[in-house]
N, C-alpha and C positions, 0 to 999 in steps of 0.2 A: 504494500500500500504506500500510495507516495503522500497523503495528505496525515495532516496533525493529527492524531490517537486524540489529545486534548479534544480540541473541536468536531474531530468525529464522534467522541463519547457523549459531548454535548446533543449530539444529533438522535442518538440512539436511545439515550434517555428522555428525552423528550417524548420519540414514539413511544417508549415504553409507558410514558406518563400517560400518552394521549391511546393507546389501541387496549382492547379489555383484553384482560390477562386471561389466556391459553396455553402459556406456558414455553411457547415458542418463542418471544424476543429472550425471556431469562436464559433459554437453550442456548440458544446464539451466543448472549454473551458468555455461559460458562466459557461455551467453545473459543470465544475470542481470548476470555482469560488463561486457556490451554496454551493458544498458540504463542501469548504474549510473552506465556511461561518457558515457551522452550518446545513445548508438545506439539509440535508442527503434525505428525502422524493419525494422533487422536481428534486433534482437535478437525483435522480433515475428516477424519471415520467419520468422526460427533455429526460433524455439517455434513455428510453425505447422507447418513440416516437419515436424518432432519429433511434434507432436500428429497427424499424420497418420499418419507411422510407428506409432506405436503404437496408435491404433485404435479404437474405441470397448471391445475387450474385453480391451485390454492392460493391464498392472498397475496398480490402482487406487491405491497408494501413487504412483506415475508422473504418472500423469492428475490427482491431486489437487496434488500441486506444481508441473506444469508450468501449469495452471489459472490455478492460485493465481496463479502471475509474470505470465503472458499476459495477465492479467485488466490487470496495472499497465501494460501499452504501449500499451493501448488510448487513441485518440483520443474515440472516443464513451462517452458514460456507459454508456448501453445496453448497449454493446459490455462494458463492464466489467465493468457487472452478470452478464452473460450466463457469463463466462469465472468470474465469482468463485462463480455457482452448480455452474458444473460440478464445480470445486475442492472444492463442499462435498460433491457429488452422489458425486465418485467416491471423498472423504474417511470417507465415510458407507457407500460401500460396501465400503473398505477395511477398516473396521472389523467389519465382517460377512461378509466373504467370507474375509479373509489365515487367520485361524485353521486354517479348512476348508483350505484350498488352500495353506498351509505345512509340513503334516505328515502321512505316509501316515495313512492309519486303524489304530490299535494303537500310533502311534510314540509315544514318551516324549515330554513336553514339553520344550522345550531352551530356550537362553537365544535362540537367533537369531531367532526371527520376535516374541519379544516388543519385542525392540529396536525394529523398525520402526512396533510398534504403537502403543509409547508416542512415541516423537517424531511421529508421526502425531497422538495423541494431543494434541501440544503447539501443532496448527496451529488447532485446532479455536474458540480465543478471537481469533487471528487471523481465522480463516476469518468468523467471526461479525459482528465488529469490520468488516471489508472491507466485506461484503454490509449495514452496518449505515450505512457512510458510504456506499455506492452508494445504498443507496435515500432518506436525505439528500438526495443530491445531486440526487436525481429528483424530490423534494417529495411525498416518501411518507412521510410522516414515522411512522404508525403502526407500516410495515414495520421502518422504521428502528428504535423502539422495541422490537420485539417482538426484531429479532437485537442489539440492547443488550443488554435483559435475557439471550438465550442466551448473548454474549460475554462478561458478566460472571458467569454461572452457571460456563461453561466456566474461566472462569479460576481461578476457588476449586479447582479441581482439580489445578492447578499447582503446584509445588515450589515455597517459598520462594524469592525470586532478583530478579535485574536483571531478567530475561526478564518475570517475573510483573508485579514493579514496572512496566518501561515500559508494558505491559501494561493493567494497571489506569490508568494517567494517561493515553492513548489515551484508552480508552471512558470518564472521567468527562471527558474535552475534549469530546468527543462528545454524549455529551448534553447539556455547558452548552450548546453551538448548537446541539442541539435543540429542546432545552429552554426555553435565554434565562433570563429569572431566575422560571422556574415552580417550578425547585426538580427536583432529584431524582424517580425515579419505582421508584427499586429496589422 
């Protein structure tokens, strides 16, 4: 993972604050506290379980961060790549499906399903950022360009903050070794 643990746990507990307890975000983060530890092995098991439980058509706020972590236990880049597109895939479709599927048709809008949507919201210059060093890593460097520029679009979206800051000094590290001394491409 190339963004701040700090600011990503801010993001994590947030959902956690805002989605009803299933048991599935606490899962996750055992499994992050595994990998943070050292357990790279288990803490992949743990999330492969978990991502089987859930499914391909289970909650896409779920599927988007469990992705997201799964993506970092990986030994192969590929493998990486692979988990950090699903992240974006089920991020993207969390984004489009939660509304629908968080309140009967006629119900009032309420405060609870936007909470999940904005810290969702907040993984999105992560999500970008990740899939921006995988493909780096793979010598794709145009890919890698094009989810710069969305992780730095995505980030302008962001509240003021440590989260924001770490943020933006990730994806300008990133492109100077992309880049080298070409300069800037915003």
């Amino acid at each position: 993972m190339v963004a701040s643990e700090d600011g990503e746990c801010a993001v994590v507990e947030q959902w956690r604050s805002a989605e009803r307890e299933d048991g599935v975000p606490t899962r996750i983060g055992q499994a992050i506290m595994l990998h943070r530890a050292g357990d790279r092995e288990e803490a992949r098991n743990r999330l492969a379980a978990l991502w089987q439980e859930i499914g391909p058509l289970g909650d896409a706020f779920h599927r988007c961060a469990l992705a997201h972590y799964m993506a970092d236990t990986q030994d192969d880049p590929r493998d990486e790549l692979d988990w950090d597109l699903r992240a974006l895939e089920a991020a993207e479709g969390f984004v489009t499906e939660r509304p629908a599927r968080a309140r009967p048709p006629g119900a009032a809008e309420g405060p609870g399903p936007r909470q999940p949507l904005a810290a969702l919201r907040a993984f999105f210059p992560a999500l970008h950022l990740n899939l921006a060093a995988d493909y780096a890593g793979l010598d794709r460097p145009a890919d890698a360009r094009a989810q710069l520029r969305r992780a730095r679009t995505s980030v302008r979206a962001l509240a003021e903050g440590e989260y924001r800051r770490r943020l933006t000094e990730a994806i300008d590290r990133l492109e100077v070794r992309i880049e080298g001394a070409a300069g800037p491409f915003r």
